[in-house]
Structures are given as C-alpha cells and as structure tokens.
C-alpha positions in Angstrom: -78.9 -4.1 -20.1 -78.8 -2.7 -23.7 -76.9 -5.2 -24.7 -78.6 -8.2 -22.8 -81.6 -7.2 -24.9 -80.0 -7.2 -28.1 -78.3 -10.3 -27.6 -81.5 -11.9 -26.8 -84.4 -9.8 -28.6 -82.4 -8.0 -31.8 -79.1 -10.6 -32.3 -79.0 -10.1 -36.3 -79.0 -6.1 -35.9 -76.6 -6.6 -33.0 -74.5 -8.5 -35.5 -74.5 -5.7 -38.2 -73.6 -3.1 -35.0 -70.7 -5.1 -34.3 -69.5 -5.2 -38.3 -70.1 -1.3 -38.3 -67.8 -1.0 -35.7 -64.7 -3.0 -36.8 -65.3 -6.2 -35.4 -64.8 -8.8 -38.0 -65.8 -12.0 -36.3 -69.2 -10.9 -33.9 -69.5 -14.8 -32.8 -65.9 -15.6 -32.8 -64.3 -17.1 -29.4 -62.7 -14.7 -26.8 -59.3 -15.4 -28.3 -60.5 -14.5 -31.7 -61.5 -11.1 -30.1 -58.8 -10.2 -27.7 -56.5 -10.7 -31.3 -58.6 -8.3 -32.8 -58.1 -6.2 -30.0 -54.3 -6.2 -30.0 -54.3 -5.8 -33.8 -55.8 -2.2 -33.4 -59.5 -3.5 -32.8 -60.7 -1.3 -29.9 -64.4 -2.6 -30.3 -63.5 -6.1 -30.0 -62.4 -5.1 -26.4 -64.5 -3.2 -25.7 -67.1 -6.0 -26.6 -65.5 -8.4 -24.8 -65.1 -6.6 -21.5 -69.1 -5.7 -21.3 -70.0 -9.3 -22.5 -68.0 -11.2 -19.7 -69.6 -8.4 -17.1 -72.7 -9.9 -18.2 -71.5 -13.6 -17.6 -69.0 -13.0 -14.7 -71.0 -10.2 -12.4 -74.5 -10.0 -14.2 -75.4 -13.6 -14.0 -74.8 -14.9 -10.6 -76.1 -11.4 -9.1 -79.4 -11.7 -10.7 -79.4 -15.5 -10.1 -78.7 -14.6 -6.3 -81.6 -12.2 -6.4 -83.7 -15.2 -7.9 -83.2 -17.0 -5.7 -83.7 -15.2 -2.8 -86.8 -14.0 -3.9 -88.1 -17.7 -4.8 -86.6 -18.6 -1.1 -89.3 -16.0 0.2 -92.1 -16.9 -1.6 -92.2 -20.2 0.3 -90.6 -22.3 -2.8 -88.1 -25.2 -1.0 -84.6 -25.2 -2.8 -82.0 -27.3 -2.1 -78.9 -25.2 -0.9 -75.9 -24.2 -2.6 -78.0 -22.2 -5.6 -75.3 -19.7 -5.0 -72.8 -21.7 -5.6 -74.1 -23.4 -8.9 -74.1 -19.9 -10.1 -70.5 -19.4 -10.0 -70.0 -23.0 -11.6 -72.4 -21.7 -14.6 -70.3 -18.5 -15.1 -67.2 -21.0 -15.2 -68.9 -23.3 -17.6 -69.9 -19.7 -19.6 -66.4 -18.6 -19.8 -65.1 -22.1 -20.7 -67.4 -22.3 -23.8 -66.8 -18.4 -25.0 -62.9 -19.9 -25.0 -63.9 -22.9 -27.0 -67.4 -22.3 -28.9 -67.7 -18.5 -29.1 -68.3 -15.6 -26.8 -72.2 -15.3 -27.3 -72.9 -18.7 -27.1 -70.8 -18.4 -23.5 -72.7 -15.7 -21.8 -76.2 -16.9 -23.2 -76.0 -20.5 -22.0 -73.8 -19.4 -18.8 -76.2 -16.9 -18.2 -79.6 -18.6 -18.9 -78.8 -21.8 -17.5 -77.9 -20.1 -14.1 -81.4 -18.9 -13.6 -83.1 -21.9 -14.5 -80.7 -24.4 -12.8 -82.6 -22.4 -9.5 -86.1 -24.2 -10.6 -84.5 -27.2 -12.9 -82.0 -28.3 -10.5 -82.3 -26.9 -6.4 -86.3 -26.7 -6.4 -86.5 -30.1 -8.3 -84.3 -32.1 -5.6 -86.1 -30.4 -2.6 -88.8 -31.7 -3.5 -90.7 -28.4 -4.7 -92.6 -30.6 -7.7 -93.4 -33.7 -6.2 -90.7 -37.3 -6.0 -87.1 -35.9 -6.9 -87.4 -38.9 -10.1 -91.2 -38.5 -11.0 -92.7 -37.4 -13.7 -93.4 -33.8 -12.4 -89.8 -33.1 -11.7 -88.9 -34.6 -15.4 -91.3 -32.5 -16.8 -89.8 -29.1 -15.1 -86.4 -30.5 -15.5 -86.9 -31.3 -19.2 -88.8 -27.8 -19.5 -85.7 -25.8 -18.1 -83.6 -27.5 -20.5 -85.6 -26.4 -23.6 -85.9 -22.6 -22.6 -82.3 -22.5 -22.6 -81.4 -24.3 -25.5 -84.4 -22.6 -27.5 -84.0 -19.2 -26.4 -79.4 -19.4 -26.7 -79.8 -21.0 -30.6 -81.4 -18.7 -32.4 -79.2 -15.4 -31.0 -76.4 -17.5 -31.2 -76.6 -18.3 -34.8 -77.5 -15.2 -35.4 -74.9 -12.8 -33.9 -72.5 -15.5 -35.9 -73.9 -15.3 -39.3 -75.9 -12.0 -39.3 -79.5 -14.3 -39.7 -81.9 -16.5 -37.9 -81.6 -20.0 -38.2 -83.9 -21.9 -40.9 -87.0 -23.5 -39.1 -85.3 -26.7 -40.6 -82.0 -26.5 -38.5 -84.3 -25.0 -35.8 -86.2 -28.7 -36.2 -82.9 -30.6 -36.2 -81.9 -28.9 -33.0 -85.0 -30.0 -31.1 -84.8 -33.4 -31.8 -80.6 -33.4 -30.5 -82.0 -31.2 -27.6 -84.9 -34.2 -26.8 -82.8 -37.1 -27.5 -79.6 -36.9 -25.4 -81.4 -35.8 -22.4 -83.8 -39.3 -23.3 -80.6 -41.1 -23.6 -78.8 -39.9 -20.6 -81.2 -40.0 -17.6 -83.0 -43.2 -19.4 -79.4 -44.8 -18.0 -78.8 -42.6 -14.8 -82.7 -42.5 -13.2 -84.9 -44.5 -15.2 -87.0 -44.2 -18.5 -90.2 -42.9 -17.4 -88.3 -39.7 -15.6 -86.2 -39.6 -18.8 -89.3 -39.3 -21.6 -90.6 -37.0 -19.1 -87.7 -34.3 -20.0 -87.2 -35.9 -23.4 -90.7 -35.1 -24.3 -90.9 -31.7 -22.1 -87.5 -30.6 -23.5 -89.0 -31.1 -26.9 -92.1 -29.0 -26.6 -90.1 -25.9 -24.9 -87.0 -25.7 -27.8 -89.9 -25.9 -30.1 -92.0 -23.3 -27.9 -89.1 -21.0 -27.1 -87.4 -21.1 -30.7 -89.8 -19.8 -32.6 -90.6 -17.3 -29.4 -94.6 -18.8 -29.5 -95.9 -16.4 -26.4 -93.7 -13.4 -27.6 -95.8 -13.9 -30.9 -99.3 -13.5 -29.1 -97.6 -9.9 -27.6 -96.7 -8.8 -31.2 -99.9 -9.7 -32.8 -101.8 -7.1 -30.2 -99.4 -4.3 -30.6 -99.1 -5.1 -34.9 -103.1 -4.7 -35.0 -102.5 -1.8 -32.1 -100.5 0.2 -34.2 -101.8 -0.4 -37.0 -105.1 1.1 -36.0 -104.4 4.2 -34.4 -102.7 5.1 -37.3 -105.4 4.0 -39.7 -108.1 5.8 -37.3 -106.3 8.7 -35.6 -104.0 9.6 -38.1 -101.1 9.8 -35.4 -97.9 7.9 -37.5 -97.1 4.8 -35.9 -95.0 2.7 -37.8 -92.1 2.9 -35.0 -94.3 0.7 -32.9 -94.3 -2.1 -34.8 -92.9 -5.6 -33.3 -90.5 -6.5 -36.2 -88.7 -3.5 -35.5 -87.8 -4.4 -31.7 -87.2 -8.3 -32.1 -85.6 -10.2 -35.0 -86.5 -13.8 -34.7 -90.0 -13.9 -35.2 -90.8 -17.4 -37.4 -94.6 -16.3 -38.0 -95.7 -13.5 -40.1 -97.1 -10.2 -38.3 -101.0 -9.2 -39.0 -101.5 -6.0 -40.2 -98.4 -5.1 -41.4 -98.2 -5.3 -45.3 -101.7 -2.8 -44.0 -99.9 -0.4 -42.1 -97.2 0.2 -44.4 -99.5 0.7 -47.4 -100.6 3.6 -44.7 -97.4 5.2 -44.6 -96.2 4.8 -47.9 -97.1 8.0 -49.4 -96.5 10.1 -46.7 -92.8 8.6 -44.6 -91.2 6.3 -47.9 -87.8 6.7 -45.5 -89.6 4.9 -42.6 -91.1 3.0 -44.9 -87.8 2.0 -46.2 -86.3 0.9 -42.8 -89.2 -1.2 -41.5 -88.7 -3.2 -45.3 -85.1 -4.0 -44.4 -86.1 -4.7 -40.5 -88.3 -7.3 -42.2 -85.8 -8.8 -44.1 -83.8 -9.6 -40.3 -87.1 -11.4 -39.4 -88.1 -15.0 -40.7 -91.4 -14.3 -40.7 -91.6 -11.1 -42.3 -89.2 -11.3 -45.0 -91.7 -11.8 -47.8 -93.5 -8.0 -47.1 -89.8 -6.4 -46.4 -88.2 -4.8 -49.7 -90.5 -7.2 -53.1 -93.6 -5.3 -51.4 -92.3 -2.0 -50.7 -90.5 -1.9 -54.7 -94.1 -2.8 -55.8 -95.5 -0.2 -53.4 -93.2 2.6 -54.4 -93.3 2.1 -57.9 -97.5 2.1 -57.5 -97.2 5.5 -55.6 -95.4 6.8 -57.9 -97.3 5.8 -61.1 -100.8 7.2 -59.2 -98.6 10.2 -58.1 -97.8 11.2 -61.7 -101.2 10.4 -63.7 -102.5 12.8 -60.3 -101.9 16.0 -62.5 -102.7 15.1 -65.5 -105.9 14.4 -64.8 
C-alpha cells in the first residue's frame, strides 16, 4: 500500500528513493530492471517483485472486490468483470515489457477498476442506451481518469519531475482525439464527441488533481492557523509535503513558513525542497527560503546591538 501511494500521490520523491537505493533506471522496462538485478542490483528486484504484486494480485483482487460491492448495491454489470481483470493485468505486464514498469501497473491497475463502470455497467445498461450520450459520457470520463491520473506519475518516476502543464495540454488533446476518431467509425459520432469531449474534461480534471486541490487548500489554511494561533508547530501537515503533483499554488504557505523560520530553519529547509517536487509551489521552495534566512539572520544580528 506504501508503495501504491507513492506511485500515485509522491512519484518524483519515489523516484529519488529508488536513485538512493541503486536503481539507475526508476521508469525503465522490466528487462531493464531484472539486468540490474543480475548485475548486483538487489533493489531493482526487489522493486520489481512488489510492483508486479501490485499488477498481478493487487489489481484484480481489489477489482473483484469492486465489483462485488457495486453488484450489491443494485448497479447492473454485464458479466465477465472478473475476467476483464485478468486481461488488464495481462495488458499491464505487456506494457511494463515494452513501455516501462510504472506505466504497466498504473494503467493495468487503473484501468481494471474503471473498465467495471466504463465497460460492464455501460453495456448493461446501467446509464441509459449502451450508444447514447450518457454511456459516452461515463465511457469517455473513465478514459480520462486513467490517462490523467497514470501520466503525471509516470513521467515522473521516469524523469524525477512532473510533466509541464504544456505536455500535460498536449496529452489531453491525443487522449480526446483518438477516442473521437475511433468510436466516430465503430458506433457513431454523437456517442463518439460524447467521450471525446468527456475524455477531455477528466485528463484535464485528473492531471492537474482539481478536487485533490480543494482538500489541500483546507488543510494549507488548517495548518497554517493552529500554528499562527496555538503556537503548536505544524509545518509537517502541510499538503506539498504528502503529494507532488499539485499544478496550483498552495494558500498560506509562503505564511506559514515565515512562522517557522526562526524557530525549525531544518524543517524549514525540507518543506523548500518538497516545493521544488511540486509545480505549483516551486516559486516559494528554496529563492524564498535564501531571502528568508538571510532576513532572519540580518534581524538576528542587529538584535544585540541594539
């Protein structure tokens, strides 16, 4: 589970992790790995064997689960969900072979659960004619959360940074286009700019992690005022800490660390370089704290003199 939440909510500090421990390429393929591995790189191994538990026994257990629990709340899904779970672990392991290990067990993984509600729900019927509109929109919806939540981790466990917003923009469009041309030929073009359009909206939506940004806003402004009026040192609490890939800045923050500057420079220190790992944040990460330390300790030394 520790890892499952890296790879989705910390993939640039899981990327660093896996430097510190030997690993040379973090996104490379499963070959890449397992050479690393016989070359003397335990870690790589060791990475490998938890990642493809994730894909191979994680994924179609908690898609199972799913499932079953969707089956009892009344929603109608088309049989065989169990079986499309073992195809998406298949399709996982296929791409860690060919595009890279993360990018294997986050779309295998991620597109088993929402095949359940994109795929078996949508053909029995659960959101209205199997080729309306409703069904595109779910279908197209289902699409985007994958895509959106799998690109930024994936570029980042690769390359040790979030995507630009630029390449995040490029992405959407790819993501919202094929699916257009596709099912524009297959169904018919209403369904398709139904899940063209939908798709669109939830790469853009999930990308840039929109409703997780609502979350860190309240505990940002949370933390920063229990610490401003209680005095109790909360700086550990902060969202940029705990999640990587947030593309807007956090309130507050440039705030709270003026709090804490004085009296916890180390932590201080650490939430700077966490803000350099978020797009967001990068502008108050290390040119703010230099101008903050460098004030402290100016204020600091006229303090006796006067």
């Amino acid at each position: 589970m520790k890892l499952l939440l890296l790879l989705l909510f910390r993939p640039v500090d899981l990327h660093y992790r896996l430097r510190a421990a030997g690993i040379l390429v973090p996104g490379g393929r499963i070959g890449q790995l397992w050479k690393e591995q016989a070359e003397g790189g335990r870690a790589a191994g060791l990475y490998v064997r938890r990642m493809l538990l994730l894909l191979v026994v994680g994924s179609p257990l908690a898609t199972a689960l799913v499932g079953l629990g969707l089956y009892c709340a009344g929603i109608p899904l088309r049989g065989g969900w169990a079986v499309s779970a073992l195809c998406c672990s298949a399709v996982g392991l296929t791409l860690a072979q060919v595009s890279g290990l993360a990018a294997g067990v986050l779309l295998g993984s991620l597109a088993s659960l929402s095949i359940l509600v994109g795929l078996h729900a949508t053909a029995a019927g659960a959101f209205g004619p199997v080729e309306g509109a409703g069904a595109g929109v779910v279908v197209g919806v289902c699409l985007g959360m994958v895509s959106g939540l799998s690109v930024g981790s994936i570029a980042s466990i690769a390359i040790g940074r979030g995507p630009s917003v630029w390449r995040l923009q490029m992405a959407a469009i790819v993501t919202s286009v094929v699916p257009m041309l596709v099912w524009s030929r297959l169904v018919n073009t209403s369904f398709a700019g139904a899940v063209a359009a939908s798709a669109l909206v939830a790469f853009l939506v999930s990308a840039f992690r929109l409703p997780l940004y609502a979350l860190e806003v309240l505990a940002s402004a949370a933390a920063y005022a229990v610490e401003r009026w209680t005095g109790l040192p909360t700086l550990h609490w902060v969202p940029v800490r705990h999640h990587n890939l947030s593309y807007l800045p956090h309130p507050f923050l440039s705030r709270h660390l003026a709090l804490a500057v004085r009296s916890r420079p180390a932590e201080v220190l650490a939430v700077a370089d966490a803000c350099l790992r978020s797009p967001g944040n990068i502008v108050v990460g290390w040119p703010w704290v230099v101008q903050a330390l460098e004030r402290s300790s100016a204020e600091g030394a006229r303090g006796p003199h006067s």
